[in-house]
C-alpha positions as CSV (number, residue, x, y, z in Angstrom):
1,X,-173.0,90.7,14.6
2,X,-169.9,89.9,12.8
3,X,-168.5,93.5,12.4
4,X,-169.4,93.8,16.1
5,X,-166.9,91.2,17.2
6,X,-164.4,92.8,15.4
7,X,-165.1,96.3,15.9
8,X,-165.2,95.4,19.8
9,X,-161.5,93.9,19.3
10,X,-160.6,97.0,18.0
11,X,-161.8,99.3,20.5
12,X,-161.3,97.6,23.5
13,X,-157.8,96.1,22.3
14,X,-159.0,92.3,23.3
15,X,-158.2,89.8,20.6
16,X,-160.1,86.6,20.0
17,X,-158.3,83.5,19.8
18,X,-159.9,80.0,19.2
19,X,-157.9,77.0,20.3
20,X,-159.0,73.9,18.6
21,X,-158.4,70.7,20.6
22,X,-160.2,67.8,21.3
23,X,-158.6,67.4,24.5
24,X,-160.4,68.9,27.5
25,X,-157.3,68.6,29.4
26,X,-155.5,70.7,27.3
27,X,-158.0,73.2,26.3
28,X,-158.4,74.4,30.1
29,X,-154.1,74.2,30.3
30,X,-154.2,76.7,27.4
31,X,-157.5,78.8,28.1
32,X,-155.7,79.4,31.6
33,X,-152.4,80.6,30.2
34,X,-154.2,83.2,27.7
35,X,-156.0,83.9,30.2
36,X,-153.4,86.1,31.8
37,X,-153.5,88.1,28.9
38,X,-156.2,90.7,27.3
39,X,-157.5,88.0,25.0
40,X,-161.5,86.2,24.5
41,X,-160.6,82.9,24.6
42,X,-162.7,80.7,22.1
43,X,-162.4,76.9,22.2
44,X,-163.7,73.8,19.9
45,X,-162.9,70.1,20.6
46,X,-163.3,69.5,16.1
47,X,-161.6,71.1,13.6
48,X,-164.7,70.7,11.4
49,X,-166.5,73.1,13.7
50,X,-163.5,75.7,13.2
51,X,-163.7,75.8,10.0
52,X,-167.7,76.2,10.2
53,X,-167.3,78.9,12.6
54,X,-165.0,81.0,10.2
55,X,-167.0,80.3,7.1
56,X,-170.2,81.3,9.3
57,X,-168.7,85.1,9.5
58,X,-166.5,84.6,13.0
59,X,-163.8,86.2,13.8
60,X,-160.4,85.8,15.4
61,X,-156.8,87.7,15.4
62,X,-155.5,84.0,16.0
63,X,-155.9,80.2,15.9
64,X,-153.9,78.1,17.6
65,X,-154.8,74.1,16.9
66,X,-153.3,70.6,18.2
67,X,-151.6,68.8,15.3
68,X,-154.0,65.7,15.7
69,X,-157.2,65.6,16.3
70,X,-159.1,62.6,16.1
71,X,-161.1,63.4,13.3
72,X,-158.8,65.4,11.5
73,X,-155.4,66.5,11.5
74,X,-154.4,70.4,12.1
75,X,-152.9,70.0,7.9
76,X,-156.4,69.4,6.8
77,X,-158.0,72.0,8.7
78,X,-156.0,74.7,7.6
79,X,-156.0,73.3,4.0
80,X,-160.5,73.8,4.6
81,X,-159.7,77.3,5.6
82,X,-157.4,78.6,3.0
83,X,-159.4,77.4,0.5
84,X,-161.3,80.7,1.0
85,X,-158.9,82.8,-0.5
86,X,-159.5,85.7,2.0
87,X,-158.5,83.5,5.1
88,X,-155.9,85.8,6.4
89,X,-155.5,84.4,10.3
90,X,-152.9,83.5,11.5
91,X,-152.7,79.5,12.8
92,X,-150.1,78.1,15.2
93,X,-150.1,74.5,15.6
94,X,-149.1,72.9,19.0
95,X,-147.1,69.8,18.8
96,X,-145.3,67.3,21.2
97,X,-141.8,67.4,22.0
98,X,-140.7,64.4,20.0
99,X,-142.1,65.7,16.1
100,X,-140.1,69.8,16.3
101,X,-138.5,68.3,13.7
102,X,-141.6,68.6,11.7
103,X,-141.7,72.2,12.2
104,X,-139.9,73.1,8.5
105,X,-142.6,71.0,7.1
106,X,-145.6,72.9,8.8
107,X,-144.3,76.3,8.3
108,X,-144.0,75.1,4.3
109,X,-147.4,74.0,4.3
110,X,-148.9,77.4,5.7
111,X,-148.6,77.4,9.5
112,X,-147.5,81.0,10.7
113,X,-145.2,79.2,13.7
114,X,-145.7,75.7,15.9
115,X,-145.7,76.1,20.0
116,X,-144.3,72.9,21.7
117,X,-147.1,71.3,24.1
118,X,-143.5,71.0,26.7
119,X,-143.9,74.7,26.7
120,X,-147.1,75.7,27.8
121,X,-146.7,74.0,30.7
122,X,-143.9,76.4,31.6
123,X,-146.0,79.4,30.6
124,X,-148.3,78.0,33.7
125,X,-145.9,78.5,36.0
């Protein structure tokens, strides 16, 4: 099953993101601004289960993940992931407006790039 998700990603050019948020609100904000593009559109509300769902074999070309989630913080989740030394996807954290300052800091510690929450909303429109 695994090598069928990915094969089908391949052939049919459709990527698979997972968006990891434990906000309903904005998981249907993002899940409806990828979905204007040839993407599968994964979502959890826990990072714990994102991590459970790459160890389990899943695959995705992408993961983007809100910079606090209750149980967890987006740093610890992608600190569980890499520990598997062939975790190769690339992450994007989404933060609020008020910490881009933070975004040196996130790239250091292994985030491929940060999306500001302000900016979605203009993707929406």
């Amino acid at each position: 099953m695994k090598n069928i998700e990915k094969y089908s990603s391949d052939v049919y050019g459709r990527k698979r993101v997972l968006v990891v948020d434990d906000s309903k609100e904005e998981l249907f904000v993002i899940s409806d601004i990828l979905g204007k593009y040839n993407v599968d559109i994964n979502t959890t509300m826990s990072g714990k289960d994102c991590v459970q769902r790459i160890k389990g074999g899943e695959f995705y070309n992408l993961i983007i993940i809100d910079d606090e989630l209750k149980n967890n913080s987006a740093l610890a989740v992608l600190q569980k992931l890499k520990e598997n030394k062939k975790f190769k996807i690339p992450v994007i954290v989404m933060l609020e407006k008020n910490k881009e300052h933070f975004k040196k800091y996130y790239l250091d510690d292994g985030f491929n790039d940060i999306i500001l929450k302000e900016n979605m909303t203009k993707w929406k429109e």
